[in-house]
N, C-alpha and C positions, 0 to 999 in steps of 0.2 A: 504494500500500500504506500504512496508516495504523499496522497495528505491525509490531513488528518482531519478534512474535515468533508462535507459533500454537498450537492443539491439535491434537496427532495424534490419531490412532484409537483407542480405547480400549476392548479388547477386540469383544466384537460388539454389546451393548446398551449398555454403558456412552457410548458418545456418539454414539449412534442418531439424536438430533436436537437434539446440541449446537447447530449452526448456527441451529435455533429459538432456542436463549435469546441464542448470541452474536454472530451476522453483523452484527446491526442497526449495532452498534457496532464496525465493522470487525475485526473477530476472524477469521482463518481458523481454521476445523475442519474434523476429520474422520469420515466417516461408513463403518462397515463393510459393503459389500455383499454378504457372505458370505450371510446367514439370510434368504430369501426369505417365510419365514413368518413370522419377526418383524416383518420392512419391511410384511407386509401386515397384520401389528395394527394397526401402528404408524400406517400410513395411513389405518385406519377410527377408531382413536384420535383424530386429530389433524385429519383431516376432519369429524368429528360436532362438535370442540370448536372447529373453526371457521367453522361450519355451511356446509362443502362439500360436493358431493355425493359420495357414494362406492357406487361397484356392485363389488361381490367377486369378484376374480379366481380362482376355484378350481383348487387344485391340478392335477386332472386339465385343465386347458384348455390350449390350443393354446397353445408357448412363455409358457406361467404363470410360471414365473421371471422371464425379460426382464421380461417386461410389468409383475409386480409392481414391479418394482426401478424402472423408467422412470415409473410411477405416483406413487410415493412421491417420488421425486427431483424430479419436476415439481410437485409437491404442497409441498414443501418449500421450492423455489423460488420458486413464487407466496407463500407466505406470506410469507416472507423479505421478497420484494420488494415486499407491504404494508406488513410491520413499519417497512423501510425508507423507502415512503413515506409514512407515519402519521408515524413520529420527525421526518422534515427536513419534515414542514409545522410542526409545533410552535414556538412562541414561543421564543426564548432566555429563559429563566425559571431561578431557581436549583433544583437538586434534582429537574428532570424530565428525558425520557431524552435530549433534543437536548444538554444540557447535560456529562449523563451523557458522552456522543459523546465530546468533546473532550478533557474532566478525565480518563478514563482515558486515552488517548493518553502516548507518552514526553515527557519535559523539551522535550529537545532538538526535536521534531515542531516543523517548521511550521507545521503546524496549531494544535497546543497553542500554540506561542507566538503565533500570531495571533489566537488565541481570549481568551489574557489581555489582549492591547491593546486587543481591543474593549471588553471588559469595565472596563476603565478610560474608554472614551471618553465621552464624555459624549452625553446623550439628541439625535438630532438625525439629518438625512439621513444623514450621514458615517458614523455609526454603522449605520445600514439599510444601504447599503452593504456596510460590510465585513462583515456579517453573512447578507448576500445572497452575498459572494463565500466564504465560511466554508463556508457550505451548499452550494454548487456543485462544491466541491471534497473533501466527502465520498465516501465510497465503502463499497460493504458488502463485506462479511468474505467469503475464498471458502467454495464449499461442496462441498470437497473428495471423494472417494471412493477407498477402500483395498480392492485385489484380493491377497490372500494367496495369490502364484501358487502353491503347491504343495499348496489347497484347489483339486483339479480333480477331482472324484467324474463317473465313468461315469455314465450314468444311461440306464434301460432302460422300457421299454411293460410296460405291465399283462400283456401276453403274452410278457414275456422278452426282446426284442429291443432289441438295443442302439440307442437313437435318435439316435447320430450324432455326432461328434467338438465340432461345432458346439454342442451344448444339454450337453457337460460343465460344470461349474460353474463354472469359471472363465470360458469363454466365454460361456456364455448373461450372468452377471454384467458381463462388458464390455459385451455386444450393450445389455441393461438402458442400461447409464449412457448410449452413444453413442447411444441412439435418445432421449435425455432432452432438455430445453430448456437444461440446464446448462452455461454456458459457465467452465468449472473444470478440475482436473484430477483425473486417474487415477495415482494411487499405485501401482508395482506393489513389491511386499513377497515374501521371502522364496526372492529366486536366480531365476535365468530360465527359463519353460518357453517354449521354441521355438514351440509351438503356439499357446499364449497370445498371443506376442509376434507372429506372423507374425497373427493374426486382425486385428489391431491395422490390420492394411492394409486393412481392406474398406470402413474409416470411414472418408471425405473429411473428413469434423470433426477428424481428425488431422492432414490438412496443411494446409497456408497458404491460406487464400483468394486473390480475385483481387486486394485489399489489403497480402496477406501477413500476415495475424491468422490466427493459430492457433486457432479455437473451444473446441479441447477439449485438453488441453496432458498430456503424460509426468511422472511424479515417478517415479522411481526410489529406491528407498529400500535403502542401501548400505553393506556396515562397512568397505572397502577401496575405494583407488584402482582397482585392480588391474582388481575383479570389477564396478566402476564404468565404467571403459573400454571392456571387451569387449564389457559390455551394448548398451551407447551406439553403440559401433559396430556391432553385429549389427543393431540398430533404423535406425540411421543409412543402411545399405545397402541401407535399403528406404522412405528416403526420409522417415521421423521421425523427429524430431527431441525431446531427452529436454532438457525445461525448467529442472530442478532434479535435482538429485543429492539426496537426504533423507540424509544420516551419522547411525548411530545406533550408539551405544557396545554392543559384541558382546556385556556382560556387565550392563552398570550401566544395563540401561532397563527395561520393563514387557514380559509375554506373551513371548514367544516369543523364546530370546536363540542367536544365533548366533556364538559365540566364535573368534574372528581364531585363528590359530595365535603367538598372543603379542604381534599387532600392537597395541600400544596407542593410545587417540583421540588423544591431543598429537601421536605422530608422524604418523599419516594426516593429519590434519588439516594439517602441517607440507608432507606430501605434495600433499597437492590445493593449498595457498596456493601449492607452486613450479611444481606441474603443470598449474595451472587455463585457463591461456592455449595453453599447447602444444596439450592437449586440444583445446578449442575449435575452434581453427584447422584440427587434423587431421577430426576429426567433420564441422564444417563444409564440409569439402575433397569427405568421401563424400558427406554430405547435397547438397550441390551439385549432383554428380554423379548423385545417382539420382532426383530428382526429376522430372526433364525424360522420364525412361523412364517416370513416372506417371504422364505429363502434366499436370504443376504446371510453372508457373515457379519459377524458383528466386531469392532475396534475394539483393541485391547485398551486405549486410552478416551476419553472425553471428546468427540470435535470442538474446535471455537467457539466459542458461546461470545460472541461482542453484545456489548451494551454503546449505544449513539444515544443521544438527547440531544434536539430542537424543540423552539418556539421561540421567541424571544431574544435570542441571544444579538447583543449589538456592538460590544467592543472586545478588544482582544484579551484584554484581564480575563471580564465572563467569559472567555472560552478556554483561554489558560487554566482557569480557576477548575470551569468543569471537569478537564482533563488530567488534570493533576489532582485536587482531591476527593470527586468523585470516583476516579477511577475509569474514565468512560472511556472507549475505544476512539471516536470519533464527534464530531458535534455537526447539526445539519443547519446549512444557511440556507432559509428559502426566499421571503418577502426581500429582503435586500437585492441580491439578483434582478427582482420586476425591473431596476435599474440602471440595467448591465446589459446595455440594449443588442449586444455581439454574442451576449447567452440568451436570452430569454425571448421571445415573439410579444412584445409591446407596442402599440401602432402610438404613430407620434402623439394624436389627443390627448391617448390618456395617459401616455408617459409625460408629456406636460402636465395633464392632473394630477399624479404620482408627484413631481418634483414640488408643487407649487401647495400641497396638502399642510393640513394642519391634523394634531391630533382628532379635533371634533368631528372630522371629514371619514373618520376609522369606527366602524360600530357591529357590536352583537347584533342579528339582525334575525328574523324570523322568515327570513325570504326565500329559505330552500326548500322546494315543491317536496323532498324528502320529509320535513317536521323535525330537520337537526339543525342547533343554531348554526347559522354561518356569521362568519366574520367578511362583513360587508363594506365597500367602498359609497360614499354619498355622491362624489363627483362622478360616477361612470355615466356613463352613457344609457347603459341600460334602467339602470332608475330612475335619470331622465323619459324616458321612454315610458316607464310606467305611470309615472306624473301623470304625463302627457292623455294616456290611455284611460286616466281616473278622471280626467279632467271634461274629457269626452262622454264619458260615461260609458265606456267600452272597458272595465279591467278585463287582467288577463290576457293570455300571449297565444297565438295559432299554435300547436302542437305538430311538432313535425318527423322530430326524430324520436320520441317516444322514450328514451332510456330510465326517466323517472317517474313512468306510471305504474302507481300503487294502489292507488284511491277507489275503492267498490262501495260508495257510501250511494251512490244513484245509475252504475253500469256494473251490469255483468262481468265485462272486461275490467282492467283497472284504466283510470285514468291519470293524466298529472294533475295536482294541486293549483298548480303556476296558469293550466289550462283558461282558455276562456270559458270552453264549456261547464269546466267543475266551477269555475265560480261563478259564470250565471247563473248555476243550479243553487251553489252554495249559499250565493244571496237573495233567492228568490226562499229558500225555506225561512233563511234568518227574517225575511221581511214579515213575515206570518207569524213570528215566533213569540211576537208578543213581552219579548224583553223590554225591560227599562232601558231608557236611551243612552245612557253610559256602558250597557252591559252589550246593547246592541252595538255600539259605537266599536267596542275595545272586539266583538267578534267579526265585524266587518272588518277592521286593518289588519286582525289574522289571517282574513281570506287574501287579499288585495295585495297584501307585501309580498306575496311570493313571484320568482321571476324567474323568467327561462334561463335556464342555466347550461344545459344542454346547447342554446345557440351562443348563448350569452360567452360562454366560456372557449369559443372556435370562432369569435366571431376578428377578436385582435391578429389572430393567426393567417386572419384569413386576408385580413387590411393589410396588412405586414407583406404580406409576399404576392399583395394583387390579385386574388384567387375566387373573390367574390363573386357569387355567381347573380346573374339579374332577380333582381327582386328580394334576393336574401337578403334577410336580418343581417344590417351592420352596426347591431346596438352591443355595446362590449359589456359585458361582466365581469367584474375582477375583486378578488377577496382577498387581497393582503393581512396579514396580520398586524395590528396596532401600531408594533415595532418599528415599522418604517415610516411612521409621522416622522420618527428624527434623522433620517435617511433625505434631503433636499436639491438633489440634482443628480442628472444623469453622472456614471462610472466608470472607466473602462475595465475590464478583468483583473488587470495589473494589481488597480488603483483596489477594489472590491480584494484580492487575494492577499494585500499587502495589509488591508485593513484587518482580514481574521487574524494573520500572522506577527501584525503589533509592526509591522515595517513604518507603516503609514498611519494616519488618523483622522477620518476624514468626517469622524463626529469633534473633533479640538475642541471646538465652541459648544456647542450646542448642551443646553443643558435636558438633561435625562434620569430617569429613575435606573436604578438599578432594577435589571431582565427579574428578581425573584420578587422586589417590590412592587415592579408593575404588575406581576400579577395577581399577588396580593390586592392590588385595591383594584384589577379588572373584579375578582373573586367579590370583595367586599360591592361593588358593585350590582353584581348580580343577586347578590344574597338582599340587597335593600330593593331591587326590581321585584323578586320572586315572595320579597313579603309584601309590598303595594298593591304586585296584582290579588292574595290572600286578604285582602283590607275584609272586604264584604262580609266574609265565613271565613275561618281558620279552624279546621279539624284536627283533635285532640293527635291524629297519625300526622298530621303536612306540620303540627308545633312541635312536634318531638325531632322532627327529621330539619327543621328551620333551627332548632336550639344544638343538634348535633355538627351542623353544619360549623355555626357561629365558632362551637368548642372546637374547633378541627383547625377552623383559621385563627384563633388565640396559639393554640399549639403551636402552629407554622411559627405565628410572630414568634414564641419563646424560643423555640429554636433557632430561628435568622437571629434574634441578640446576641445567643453564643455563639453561633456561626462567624459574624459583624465583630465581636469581641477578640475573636480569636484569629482574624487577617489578620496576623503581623506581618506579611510579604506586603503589605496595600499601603499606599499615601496614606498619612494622617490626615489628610482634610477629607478624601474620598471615605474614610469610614465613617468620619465624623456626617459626611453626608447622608449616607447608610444610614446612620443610628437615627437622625431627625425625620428622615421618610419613615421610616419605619415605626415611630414614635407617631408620627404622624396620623398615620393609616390604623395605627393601634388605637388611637382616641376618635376616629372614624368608626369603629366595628364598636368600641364601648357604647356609641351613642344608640347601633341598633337595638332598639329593644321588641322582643319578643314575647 
């Protein structure tokens, strides 16, 4: 592994082919395999621009999703592994991409440091040499893939009939990746589906070879110990084995936030550094055990087991920090990036809207036709649009590509939430319902907030590289996480990779909470929203679960003061700063009463 840190997923177009601009240079990313129909632009995109061949998978054909997805992904990877090898035939020369390679790398790297002793050696064998040995011991960036397990849409024949648990979305999107050449991993996102997770055994790319290499390797991406272990043993008992655990803070990351019941990331993370070996051991113990019923042998030793944490993180301290005394393998930058316009697909509007934000501009939002909070932009385009649409008296979005229909509240089939249809229906029942106008008021902008996301989230990708087709929706969607309100102008890679690794500092000014405080009062936040909307009636079960809440974030704070207390590697003023937010947000939480 050459960094130590990575990019996650980024919505569904937003890093569609990150790994094009950053593997070369050992970057891992990640890629969204949700939208089959973007992967297959994206494919005749990107094969015409590298003059590959490409023949079109049409919709109606036989398992067209897989196959999309295993096309692009192989497509991706061949190119990759040109870029890769075009860079390491290159001269060491200043300011081309071999060079590129190294200078981004951390201080500390091995590598880096043996890249500046060559660079000092003087012209001669000695020098070929370790410039031969330099090069040999590169490596390209993974090329990740993220499965949103609780995007699993039915899916049915031109004549009605349901085609079969196996071609639901989630699964056909697995079948895609493990029929690919990629030797990377599968992210699974957003709590466990049984079915998902049991498919997962048809592919011997899942377990060990006759070497004991893993080809195609588990990421689990998790806000708790807890809902960590279970997973891992449910997988475990079927013989795979989960690579990485991904921790993502419940409140303070990008898209889709899943909120702990007060558990904050200093103490989990405090958790898994006490709990990481027990774990192991025990996983290990099933995984042992079931493999020999697959007919695998089983490793006399443990595989890797990494722990990564994202959400929040914004300066090189907080990444240091994490790394060093939580112990974490690697830390994920994601919302920073949206500003890295040579990594990410950002169409110029809204990356002007991106530079030009303020914190208020960044918000929990109720807008995902799913019913999970997302973390929402107020300048995008696309809720302009829904303005626009409420204003008219038209809410709701034409439904087109279908990937988040759920909803059997008025069709047989599911529908999306986001739809127009579901919420003309929606709000023609509430009009009849006879509610009080406040109760009525507060269940109409439930219906109404929600927004295509499905276009919304393909639509910058689509601006970006000219792809628009006539009449398509070019309203953008973009869910950054909070964190980059302090984030103010566009990046180059350089500028962005120098800033994880403390080279550079391109927050100087800018004043900021510390990543575990902001999410402390994101958290205190929510907990003062979730008792407002509770004003009316509060039930003897919703006070008990609001009072446990409250005790979970007191915890937190107690902990973050001996945490705060105990930097002595930190500026004295920086903790001093620490200790007053924190003090701060502690007499914020006192005030809720319950």
């Amino acid at each position: 592994m050459s960094h130590t840190f990575h990019i996650p997923v980024l919505g569904l177009g937003y890093s569609i082919d990150t790994p094009l601009k950053v593997a070369r240079y050992g970057i891992a990313s990640t890629i969204s395999i949700v939208d089959d129909e973007l992967i297959e632009r994206m494919r005749q995109y990107h094969a015409k621009l590298n003059g590959e061949p490409y023949t079109a998978i049409a919709k109606g054909d036989t398992d067209a999703r897989a196959r999309r997805i295993t096309q692009y992904l192989d497509l991706v990877a061949g190119l990759v592994e040109k870029q890769f090898k075009t860079l390491r035939a290159l001269q060491f020369e200043p300011g081309n991409d071999l060079s590129r390679y190294f200078e981004l790398l951390p201080e500390h790297s091995r590598l880096k440091q043996g890249y500046d002793l060559m660079c000092d050696f003087p012209e001669g064998s000695q020098k070929q040499h370790f410039q031969k040995w330099l090069k040999s011991e590169m490596v390209v960036g993974a090329i990740d893939v993220n499965i949103m397990s609780k995007v699993d849409k039915m899916n049915y024949a031109v004549t009605g009939e349901f085609t079969g648990d196996q071609n639901t979305d989630a699964l056909a999107a697995l079948r895609g990746f493990a029929n690919s050449r990629l030797r990377s991993s599968l992210i699974l996102s957003a709590g466990m589906n049984p079915r998902l997770y049991s498919y997962l055994e048809s592919f011997a790319d899942f377990y060990p070879s006759a070497n004991g290499v893993l080809n195609k390797k588990i990421i689990l991406k998790v806000s708790d110990f807890r809902s960590a272990f279970i997973q891992a043993k449910f997988l475990a008992k079927k013989g795979l084995w989960v690579s990485e655990f991904r921790l993502e803070s419940g409140l303070n990351c990008g898209g889709h936030a899943f909120a702990t019941e007060g558990f904050l990331l200093g103490p989990i993370l405090e958790e898994f550094k006490q709990k990481r070996q027990v774990m192991v051991h025990e996983l290990f113990a099933i995984y042992q055990a079931a493999l020999p019923e697959k007919g695998y042998a089983y490793p006399a030793c443990p595989p890797n087991q990494k722990l990564s944490v994202q959400g929040g993180i914004g300066t090189a301290s907080e990444n240091a920090f994490l790394l060093e005394h939580y112990e974490v393998d690697t830390t994920g930058w994601g919302s920073p990036f949206l500003l890295v316009p040579e990594v990410t697909n950002v169409d110029q509007e809204t990356l002007h809207s991106l530079e030009t934000a303020t914190e208020a501009d960044y918000y929990l939002s109720g807008a995902s036709p799913l019913g999970i909070l997302f973390n929402n932009f107020k300048k995008s385009t696309a809720e302009s649009l829904r303005l626009k649409r409420l204003e008219k008296d038209r809410p709701g979005s034409p439904c087109t590509k279908k990937y988040l229909c759920t909803n059997t509240e008025f069709t047989a089939k599911p529908i999306c939430t986001a739809s127009r249809e579901y919420q003309h229906l929606k709000l023609k029942e509430l009009a009849v319902a006879g509610l009080p106008e406040d109760e009525y008021q507060q269940a109409r902008q439930t219906v109404v907030e929600k927004i295509c996301l499905c276009e919304g989230l393909c639509a910058s990708t689509y601006i970006k590289y000219d792809m628009l087709k006539p009449r398509e929706n070019k309203a953008v969607a973009i869910c950054p996480g909070p964190n980059l309100a302090y984030f103010s102008r566009s990046y180059s890679l350089d500028e962005m990779v120098g800033h994880i690794y403390g080279v550079t500092d391109i927050l100087e000014k800018v004043k900021r909470p510390h990543m575990f405080v902001k999410e402390l009062n994101l958290y205190i936040d929510y907990l003062q929203r979730d008792l407002v909307s509770q004003l009316r009636q509060v039930s003897e079960k919703k006070k008990k679960q609001l009072t446990n809440f409250k005790s979970q974030l007191h915890e937190g704070i107690a902990y973050y003061q001996t945490l705060f207390a105990e930097s002595a590697n930190q500026a004295p003023q920086l903790i001093q700063d620490w200790v007053e937010e924190l003090t701060s947000s502690a007499a914020r939480l006192a005030m809720i009463k319950i």
